[in-house]
DSSP file (Angstrom, degrees, kcal/mol; ACC not computed):
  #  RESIDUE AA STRUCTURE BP1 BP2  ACC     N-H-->O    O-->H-N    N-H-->O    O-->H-N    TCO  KAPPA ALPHA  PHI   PSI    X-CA   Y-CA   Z-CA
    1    1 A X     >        0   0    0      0, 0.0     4,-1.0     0, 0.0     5,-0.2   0.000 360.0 360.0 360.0 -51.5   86.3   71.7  146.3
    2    2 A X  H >>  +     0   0    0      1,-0.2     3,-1.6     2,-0.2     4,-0.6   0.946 360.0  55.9 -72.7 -46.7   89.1   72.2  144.0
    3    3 A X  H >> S+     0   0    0      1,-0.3     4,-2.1     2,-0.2     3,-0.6   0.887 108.0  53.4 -50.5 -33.3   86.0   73.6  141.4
    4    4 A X  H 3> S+     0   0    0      1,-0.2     4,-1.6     2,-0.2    -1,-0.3   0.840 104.7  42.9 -58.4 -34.7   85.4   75.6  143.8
    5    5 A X  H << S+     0   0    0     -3,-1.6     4,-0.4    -4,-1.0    -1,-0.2   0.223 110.4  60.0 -95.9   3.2   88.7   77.3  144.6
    6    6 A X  H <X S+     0   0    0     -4,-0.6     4,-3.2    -3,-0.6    -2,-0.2   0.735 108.0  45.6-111.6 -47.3   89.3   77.7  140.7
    7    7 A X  H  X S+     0   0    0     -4,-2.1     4,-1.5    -5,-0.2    -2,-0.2   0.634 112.4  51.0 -90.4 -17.4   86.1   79.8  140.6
    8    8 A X  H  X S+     0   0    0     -4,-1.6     4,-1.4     2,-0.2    -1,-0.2   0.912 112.8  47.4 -62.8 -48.1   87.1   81.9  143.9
    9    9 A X  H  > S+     0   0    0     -4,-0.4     4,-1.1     1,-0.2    -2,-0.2   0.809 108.3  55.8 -92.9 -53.2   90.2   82.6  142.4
   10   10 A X  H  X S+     0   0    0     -4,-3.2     4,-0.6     1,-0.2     3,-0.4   0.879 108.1  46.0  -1.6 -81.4   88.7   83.5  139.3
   11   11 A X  H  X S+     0   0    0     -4,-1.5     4,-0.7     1,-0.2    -2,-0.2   0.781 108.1  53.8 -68.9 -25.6   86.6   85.9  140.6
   12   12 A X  H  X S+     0   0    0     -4,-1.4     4,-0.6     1,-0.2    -1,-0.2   0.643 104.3  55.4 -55.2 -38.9   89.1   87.5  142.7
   13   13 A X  H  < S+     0   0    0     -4,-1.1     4,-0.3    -3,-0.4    -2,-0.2   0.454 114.0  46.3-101.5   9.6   91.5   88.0  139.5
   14   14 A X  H  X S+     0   0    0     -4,-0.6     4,-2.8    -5,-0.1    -2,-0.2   0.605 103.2  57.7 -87.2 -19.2   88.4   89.9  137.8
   15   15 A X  H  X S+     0   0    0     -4,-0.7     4,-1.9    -5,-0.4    -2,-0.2   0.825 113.7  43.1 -80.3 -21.1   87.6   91.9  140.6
   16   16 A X  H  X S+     0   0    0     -4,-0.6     4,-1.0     2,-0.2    -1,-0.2   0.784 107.0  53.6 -56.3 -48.9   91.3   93.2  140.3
   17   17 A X  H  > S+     0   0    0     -4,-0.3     4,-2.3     2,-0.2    -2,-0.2   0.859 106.7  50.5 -74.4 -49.1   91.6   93.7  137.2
   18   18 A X  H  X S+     0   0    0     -4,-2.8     4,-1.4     1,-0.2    -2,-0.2   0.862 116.1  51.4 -76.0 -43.3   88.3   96.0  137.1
   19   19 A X  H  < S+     0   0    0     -4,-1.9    -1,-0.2     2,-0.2    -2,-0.2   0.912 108.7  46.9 -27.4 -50.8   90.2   97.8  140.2
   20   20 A X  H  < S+     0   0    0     -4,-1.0    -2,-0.2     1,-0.2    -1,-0.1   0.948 114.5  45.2 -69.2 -41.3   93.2   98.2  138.3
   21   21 A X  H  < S+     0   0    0     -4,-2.3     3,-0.4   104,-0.1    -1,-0.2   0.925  85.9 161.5 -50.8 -49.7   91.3   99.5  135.4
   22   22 A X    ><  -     0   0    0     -4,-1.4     3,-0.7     1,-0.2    -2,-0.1  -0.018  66.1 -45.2  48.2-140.9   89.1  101.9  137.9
   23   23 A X  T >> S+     0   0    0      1,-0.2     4,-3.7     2,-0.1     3,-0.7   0.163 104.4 116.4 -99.7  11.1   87.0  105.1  135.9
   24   24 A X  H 3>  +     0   0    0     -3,-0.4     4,-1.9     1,-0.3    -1,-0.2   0.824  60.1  56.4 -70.8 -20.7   89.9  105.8  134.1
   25   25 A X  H <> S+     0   0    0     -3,-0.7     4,-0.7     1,-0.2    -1,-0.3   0.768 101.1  59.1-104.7   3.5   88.6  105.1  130.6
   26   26 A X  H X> S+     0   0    0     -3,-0.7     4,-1.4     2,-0.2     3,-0.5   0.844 105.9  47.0 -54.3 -47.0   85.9  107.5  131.0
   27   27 A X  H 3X S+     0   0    0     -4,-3.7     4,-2.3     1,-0.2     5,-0.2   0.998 115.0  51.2 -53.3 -46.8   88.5  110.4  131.6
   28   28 A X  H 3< S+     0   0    0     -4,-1.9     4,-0.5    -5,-0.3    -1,-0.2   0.731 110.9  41.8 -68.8 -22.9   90.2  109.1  128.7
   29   29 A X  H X< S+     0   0    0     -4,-0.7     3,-2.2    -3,-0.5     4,-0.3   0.942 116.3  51.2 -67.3 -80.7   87.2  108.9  126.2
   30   30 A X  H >< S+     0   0    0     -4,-1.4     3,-1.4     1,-0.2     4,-0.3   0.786 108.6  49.5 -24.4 -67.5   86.0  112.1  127.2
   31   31 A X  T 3< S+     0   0    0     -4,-2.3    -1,-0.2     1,-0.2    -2,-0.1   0.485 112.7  45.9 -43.6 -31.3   89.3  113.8  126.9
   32   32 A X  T <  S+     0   0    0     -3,-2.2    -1,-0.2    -4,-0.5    -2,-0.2   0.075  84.9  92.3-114.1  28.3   90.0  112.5  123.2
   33   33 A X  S <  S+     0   0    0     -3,-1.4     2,-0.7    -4,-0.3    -1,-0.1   0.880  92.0  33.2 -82.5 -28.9   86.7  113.2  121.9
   34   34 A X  S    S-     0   0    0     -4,-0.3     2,-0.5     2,-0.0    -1,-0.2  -0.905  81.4-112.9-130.3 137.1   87.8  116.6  120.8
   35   35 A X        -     0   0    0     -2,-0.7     2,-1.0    -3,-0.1    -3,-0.1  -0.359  33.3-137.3 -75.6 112.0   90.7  118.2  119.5
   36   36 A X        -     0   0    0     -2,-0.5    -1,-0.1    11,-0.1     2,-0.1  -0.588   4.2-148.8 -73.1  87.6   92.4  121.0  121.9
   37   37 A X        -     0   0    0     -2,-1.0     2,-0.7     1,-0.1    11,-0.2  -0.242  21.9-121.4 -66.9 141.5   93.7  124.2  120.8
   38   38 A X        +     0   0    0      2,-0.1     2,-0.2    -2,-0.1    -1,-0.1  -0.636  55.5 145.8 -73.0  94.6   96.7  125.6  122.7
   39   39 A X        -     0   0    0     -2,-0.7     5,-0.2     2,-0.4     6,-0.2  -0.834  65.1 -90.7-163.2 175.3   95.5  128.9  124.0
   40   40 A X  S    S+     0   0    0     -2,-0.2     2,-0.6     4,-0.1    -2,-0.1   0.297  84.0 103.2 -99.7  35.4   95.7  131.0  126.4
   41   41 A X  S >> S-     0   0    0      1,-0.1     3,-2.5     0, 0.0     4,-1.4  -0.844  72.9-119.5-101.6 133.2   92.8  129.7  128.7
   42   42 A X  H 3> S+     0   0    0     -2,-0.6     4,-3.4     1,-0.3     3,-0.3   0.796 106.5  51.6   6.9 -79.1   93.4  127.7  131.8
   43   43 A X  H 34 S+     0   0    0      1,-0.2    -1,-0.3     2,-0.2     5,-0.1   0.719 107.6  46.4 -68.7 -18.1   91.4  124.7  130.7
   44   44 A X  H <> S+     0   0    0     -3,-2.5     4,-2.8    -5,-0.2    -1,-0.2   0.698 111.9  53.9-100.8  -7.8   92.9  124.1  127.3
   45   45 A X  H  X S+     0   0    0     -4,-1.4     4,-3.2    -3,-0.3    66,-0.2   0.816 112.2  41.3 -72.0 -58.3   96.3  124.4  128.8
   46   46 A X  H  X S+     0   0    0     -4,-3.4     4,-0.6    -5,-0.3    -2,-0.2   0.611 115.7  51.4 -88.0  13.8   95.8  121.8  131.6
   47   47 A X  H  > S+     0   0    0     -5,-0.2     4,-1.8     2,-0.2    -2,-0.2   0.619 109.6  51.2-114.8 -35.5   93.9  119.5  129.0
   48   48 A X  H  X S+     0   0    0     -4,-2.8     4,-3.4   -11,-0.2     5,-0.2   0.974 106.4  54.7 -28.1 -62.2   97.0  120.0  126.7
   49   49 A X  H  X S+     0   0    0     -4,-3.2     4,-2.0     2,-0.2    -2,-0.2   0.928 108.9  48.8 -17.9-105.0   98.8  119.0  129.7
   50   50 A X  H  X S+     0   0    0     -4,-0.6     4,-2.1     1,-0.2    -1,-0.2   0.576 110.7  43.8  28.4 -86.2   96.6  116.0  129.7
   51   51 A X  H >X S+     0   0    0     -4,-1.8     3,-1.4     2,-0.2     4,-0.8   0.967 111.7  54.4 -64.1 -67.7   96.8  114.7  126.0
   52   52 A X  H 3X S+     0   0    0     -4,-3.4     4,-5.5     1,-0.3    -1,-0.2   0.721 103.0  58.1 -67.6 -24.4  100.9  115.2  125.8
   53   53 A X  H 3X S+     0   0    0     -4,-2.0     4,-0.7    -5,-0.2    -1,-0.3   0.984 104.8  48.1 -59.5 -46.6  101.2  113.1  128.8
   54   54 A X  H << S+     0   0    0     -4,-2.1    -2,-0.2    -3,-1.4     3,-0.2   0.849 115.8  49.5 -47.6 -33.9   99.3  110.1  126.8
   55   55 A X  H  < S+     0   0    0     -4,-0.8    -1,-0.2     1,-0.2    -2,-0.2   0.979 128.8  13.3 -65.5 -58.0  101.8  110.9  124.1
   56   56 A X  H  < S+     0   0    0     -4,-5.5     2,-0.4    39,-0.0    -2,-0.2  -0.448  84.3 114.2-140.0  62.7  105.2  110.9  126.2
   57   57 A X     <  +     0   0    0     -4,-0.7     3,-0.1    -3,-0.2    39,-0.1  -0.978  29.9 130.1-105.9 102.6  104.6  109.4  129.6
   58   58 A X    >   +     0   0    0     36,-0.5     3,-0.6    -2,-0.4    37,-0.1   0.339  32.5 102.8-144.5  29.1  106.8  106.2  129.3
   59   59 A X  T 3   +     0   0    0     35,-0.6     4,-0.2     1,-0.2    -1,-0.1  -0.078  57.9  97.2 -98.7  14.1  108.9  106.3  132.6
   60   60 A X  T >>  +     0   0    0      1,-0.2     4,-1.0    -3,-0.1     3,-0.8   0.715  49.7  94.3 -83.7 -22.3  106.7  103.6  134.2
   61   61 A X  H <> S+     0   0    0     -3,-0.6     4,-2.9     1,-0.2     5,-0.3   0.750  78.3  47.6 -44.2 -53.6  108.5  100.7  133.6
   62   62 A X  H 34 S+     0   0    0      1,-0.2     4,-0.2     2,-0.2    -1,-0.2   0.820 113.7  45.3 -31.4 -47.5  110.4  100.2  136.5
   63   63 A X  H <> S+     0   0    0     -3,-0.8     4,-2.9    -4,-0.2    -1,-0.2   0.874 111.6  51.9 -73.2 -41.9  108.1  100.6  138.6
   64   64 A X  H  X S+     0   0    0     -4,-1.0     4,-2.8     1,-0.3    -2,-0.2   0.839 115.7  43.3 -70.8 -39.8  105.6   98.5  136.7
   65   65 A X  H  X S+     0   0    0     -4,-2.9     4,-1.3     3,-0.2    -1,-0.3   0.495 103.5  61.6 -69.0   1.8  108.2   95.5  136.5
   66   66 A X  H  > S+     0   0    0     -5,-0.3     4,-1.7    -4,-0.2     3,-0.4   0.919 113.5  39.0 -84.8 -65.0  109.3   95.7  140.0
   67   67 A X  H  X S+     0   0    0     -4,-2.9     4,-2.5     1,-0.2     5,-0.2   0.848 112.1  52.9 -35.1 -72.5  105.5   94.9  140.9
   68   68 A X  H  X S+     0   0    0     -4,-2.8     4,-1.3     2,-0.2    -1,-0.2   0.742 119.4  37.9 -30.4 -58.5  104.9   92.3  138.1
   69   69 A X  H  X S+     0   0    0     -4,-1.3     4,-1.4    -3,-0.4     3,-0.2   0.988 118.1  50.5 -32.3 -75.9  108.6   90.3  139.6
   70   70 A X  H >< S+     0   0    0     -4,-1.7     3,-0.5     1,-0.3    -2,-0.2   0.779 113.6  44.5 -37.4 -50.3  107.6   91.0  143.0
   71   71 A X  H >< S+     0   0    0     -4,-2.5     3,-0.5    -5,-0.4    -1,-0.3   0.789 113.0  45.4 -92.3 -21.7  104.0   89.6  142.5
   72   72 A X  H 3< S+     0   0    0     -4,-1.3    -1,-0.2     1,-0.3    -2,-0.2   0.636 112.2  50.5-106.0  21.3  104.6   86.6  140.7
   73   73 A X  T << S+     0   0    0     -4,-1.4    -1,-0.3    -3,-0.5    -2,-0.2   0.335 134.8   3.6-126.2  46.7  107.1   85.5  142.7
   74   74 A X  S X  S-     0   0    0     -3,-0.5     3,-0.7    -5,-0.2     4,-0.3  -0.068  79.1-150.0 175.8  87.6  105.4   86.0  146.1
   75   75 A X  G >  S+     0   0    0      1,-0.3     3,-0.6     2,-0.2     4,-0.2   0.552  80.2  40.5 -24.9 -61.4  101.6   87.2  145.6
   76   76 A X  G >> S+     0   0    0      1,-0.2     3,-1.2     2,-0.2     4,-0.6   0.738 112.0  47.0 -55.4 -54.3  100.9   89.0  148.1
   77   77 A X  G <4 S+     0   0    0     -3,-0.7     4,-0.4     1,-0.3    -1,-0.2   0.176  81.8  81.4-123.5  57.2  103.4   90.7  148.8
   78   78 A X  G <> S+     0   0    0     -3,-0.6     4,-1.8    -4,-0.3    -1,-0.3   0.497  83.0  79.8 -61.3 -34.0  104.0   91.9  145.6
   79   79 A X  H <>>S+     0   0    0     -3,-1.2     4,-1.3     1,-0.2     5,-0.7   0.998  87.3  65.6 -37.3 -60.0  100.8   94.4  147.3
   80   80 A X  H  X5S+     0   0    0     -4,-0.6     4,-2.5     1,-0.2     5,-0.3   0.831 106.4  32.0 -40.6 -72.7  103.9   96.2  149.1
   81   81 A X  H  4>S+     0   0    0     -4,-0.4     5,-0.5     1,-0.2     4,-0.4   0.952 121.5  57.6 -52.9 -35.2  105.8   97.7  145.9
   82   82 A X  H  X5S+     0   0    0     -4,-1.8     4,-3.1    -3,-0.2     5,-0.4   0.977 111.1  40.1 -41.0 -74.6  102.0   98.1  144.1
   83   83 A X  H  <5S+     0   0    0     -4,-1.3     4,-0.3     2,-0.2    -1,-0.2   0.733 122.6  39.8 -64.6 -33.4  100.6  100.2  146.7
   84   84 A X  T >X<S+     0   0    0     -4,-2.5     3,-1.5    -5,-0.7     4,-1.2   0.926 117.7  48.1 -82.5 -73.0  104.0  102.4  147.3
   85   85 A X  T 345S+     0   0    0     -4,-0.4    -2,-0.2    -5,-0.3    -3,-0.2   0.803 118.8  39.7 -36.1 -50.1  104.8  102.7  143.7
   86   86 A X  T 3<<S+     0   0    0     -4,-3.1    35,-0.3    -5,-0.5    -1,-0.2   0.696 110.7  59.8 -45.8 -31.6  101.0  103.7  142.9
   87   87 A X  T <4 S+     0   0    0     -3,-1.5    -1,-0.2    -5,-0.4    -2,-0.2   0.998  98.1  69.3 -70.9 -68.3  100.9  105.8  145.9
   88   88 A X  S  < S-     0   0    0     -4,-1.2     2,-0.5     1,-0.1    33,-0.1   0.126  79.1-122.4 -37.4 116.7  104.1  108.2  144.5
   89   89 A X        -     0   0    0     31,-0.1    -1,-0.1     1,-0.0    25,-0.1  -0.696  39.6-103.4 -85.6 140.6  104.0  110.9  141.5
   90   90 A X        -     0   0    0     -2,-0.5    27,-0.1    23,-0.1   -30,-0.1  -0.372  47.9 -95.0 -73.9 150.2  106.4  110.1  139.1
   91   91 A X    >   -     0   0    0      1,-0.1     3,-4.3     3,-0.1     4,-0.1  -0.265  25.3-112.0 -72.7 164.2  109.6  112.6  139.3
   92   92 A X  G >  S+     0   0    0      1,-0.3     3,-0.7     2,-0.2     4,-0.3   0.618 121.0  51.8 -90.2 -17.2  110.1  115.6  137.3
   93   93 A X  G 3  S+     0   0    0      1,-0.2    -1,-0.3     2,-0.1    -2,-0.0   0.715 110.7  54.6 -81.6 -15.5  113.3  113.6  135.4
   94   94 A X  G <  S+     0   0    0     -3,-4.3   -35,-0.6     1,-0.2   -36,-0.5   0.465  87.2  74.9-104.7   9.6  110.7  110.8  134.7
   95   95 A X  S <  S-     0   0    0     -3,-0.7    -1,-0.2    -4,-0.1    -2,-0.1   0.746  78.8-147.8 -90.3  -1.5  107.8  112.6  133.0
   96   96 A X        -     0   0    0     -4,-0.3    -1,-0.1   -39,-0.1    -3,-0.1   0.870  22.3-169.0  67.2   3.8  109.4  113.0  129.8
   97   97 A X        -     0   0    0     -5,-0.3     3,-0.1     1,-0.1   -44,-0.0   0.101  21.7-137.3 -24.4 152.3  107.7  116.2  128.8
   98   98 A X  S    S+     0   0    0      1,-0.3     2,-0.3     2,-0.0    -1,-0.1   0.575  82.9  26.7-109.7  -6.3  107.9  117.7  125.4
   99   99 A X    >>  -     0   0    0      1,-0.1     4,-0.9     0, 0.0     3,-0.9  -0.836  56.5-155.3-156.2 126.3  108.5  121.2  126.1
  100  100 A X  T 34 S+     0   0    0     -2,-0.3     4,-0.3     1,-0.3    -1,-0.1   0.603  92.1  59.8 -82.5 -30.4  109.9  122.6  128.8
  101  101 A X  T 34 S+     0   0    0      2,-0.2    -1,-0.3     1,-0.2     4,-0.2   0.557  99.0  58.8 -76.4  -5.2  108.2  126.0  128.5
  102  102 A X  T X4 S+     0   0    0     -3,-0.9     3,-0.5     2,-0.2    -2,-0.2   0.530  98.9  57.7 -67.7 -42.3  104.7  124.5  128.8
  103  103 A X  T 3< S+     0   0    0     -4,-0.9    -2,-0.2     1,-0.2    -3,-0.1   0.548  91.9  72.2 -80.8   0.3  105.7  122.8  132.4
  104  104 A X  T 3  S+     0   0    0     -4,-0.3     2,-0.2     5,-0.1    -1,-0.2   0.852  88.5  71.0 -48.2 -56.6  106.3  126.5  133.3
  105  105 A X  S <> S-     0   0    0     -3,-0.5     4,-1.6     1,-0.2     5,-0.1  -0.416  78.4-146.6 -55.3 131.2  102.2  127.0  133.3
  106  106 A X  H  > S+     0   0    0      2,-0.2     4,-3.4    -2,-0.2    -1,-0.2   0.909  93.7  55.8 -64.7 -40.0  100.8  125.4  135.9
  107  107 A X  H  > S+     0   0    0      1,-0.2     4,-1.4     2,-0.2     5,-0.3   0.984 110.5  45.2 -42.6 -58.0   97.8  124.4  134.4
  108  108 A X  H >> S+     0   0    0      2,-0.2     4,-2.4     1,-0.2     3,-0.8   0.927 117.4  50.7 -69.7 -39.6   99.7  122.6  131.6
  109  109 A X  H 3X S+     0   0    0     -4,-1.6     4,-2.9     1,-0.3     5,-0.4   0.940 114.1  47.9 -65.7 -53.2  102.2  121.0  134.8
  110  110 A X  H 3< S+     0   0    0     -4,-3.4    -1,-0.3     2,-0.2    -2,-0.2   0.477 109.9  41.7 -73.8 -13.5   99.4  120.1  136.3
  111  111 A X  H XX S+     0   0    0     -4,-1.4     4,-2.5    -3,-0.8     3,-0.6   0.828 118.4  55.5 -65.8 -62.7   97.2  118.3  133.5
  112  112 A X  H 3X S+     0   0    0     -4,-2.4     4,-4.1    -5,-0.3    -2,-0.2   0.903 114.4  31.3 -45.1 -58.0  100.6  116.7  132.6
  113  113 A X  H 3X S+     0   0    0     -4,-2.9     4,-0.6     1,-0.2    -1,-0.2   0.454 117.4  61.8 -93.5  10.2  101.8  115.0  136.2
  114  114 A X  H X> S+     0   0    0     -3,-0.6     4,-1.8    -5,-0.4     3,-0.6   0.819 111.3  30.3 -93.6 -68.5   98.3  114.5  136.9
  115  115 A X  H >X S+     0   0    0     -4,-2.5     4,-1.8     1,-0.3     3,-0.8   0.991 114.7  66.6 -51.7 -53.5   97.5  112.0  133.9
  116  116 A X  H 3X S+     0   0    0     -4,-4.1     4,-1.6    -5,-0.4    -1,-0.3   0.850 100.4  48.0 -64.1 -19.0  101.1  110.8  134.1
  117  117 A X  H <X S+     0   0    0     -3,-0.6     4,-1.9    -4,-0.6    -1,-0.3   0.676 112.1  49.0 -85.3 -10.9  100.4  109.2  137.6
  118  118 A X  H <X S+     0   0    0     -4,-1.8     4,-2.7    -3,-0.8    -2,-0.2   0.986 108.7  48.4 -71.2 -41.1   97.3  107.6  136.4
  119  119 A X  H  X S+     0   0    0     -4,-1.8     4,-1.2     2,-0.2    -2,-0.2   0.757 115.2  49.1 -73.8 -28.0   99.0  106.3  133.6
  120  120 A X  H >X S+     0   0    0     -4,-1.6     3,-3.3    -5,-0.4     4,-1.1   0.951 119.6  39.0 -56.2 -78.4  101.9  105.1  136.6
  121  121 A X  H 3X S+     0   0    0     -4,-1.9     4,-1.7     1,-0.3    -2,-0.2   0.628 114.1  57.4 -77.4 -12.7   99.1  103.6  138.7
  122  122 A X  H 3X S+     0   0    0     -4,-2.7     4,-0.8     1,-0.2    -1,-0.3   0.767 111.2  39.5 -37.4 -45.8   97.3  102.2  135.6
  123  123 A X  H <X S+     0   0    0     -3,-3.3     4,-0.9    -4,-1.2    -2,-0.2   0.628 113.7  51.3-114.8  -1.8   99.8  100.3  134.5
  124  124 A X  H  X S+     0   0    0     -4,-1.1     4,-1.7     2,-0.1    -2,-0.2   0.781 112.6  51.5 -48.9 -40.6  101.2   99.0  138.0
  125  125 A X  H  X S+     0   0    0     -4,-1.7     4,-2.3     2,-0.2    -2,-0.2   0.687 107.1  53.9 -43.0 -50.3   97.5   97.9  138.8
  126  126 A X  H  X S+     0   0    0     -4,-0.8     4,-1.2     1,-0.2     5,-0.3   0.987 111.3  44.6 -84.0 -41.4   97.5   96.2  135.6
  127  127 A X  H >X S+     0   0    0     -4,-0.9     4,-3.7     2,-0.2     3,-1.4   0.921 106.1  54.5 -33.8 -64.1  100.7   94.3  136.5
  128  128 A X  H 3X S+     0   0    0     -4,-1.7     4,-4.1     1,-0.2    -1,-0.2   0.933 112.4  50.2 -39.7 -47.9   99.9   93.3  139.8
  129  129 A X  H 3X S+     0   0    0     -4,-2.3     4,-1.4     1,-0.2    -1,-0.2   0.588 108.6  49.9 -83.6   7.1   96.7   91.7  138.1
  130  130 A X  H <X S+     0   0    0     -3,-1.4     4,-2.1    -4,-1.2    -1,-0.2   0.765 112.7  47.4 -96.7 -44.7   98.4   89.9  135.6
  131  131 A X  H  X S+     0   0    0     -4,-3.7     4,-2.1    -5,-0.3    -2,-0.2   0.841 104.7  56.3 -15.1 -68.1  100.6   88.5  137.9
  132  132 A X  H  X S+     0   0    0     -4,-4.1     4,-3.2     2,-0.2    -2,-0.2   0.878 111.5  45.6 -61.5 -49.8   98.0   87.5  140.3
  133  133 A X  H  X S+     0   0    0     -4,-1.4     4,-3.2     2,-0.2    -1,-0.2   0.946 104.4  60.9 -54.3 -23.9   96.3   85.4  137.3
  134  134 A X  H >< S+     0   0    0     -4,-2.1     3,-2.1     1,-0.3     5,-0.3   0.860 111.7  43.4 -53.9 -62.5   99.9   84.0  136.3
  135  135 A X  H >X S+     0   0    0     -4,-2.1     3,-1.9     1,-0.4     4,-1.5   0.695 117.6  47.3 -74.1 -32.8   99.7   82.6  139.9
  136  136 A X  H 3X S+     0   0    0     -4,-3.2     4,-2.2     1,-0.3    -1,-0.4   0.945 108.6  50.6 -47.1 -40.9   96.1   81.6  139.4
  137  137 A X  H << S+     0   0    0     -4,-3.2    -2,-0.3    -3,-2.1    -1,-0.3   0.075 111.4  44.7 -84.0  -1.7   96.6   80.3  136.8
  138  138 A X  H <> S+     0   0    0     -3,-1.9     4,-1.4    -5,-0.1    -1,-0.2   0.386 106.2  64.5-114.2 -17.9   99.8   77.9  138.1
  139  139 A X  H  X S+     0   0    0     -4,-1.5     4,-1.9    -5,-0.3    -2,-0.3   0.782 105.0  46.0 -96.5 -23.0   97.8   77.1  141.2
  140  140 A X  H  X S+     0   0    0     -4,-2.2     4,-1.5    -5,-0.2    -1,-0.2   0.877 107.4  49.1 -78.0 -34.0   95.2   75.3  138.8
  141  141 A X  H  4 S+     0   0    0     -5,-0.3    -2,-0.2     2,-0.2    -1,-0.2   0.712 118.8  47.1 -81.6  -6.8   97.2   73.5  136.8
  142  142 A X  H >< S+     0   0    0     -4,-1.4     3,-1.3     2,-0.1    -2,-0.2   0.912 109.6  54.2 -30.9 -71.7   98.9   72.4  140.6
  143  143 A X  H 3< S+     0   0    0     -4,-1.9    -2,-0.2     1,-0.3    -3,-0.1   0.695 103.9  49.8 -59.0 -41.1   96.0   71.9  141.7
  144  144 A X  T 3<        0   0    0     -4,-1.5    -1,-0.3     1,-0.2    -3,-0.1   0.549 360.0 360.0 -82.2 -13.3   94.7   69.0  138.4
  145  145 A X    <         0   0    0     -3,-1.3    -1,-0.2    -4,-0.2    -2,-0.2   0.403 360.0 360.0 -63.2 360.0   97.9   66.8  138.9
């Protein structure tokens, strides 16, 4: 039984983790395969956008420890702040931008708060599932005493 419950639990904190993770490191692969000139098309603007968020998106923390607290010290609903926090684009004071005439394009604004809330719900996701093992991971060594 207990083998049992070890290997549910297991599977549960992979199956999370490969949520938290989601398609996101295909965009990211894709994105850095080639180097983007700054110009005056649409697309290279909002894939500028893109890249500078990966540089200086780093306003996540809060959010990401509030989950990470929340979750290991009551699993479940640690879910609540995960799912609200995830849910939310970070605010305009928290992206950190590097040039303030660049969030003026929309293209570039929108490449920019678009990547920075993946990179939010990326790294909330990852929390929650690191969490969720700690608590596997206490509830088997409970469990062998």
């Amino acid at each position: 039984m207990k083998t049992s419950l070890v290997v549910l639990l297991l599977v549960l904190a992979r199956v999370s983790t490969t949520f938290a993770q989601g398609t996101d490191s295909v965009l990211i692969a894709s994105h850095r395969t080639a180097p983007v000139k700054v110009a005056e098309y649409p697309q290279d603007l909002f894939a500028k956008g893109r890249m500078d968020a990966d540089m200086h998106y780093k306003k996540y923390k809060k959010a990401r420890n509030g989950t990470f607290l929340g979750s290991v010290l009551v699993p479940f609903l640690g879910l609540i702040p995960a799912v609200i926090s995830s849910d939310k684009s970070p605010r305009m004071e928290n992206l950190g931008f590097p040039d303030a005439e660049l969030m003026k394009s929309p293209d570039y604004a929108s490449g920019y708060t678009q990547r920075a809330k993946q990179i939010k719900q990326k790294k909330i996701w990852k929390a929650w599932g690191l969490a969720f093992g700690v608590n596997v991971a206490a509830l088997v060594v409970l469990a062998n005493r």
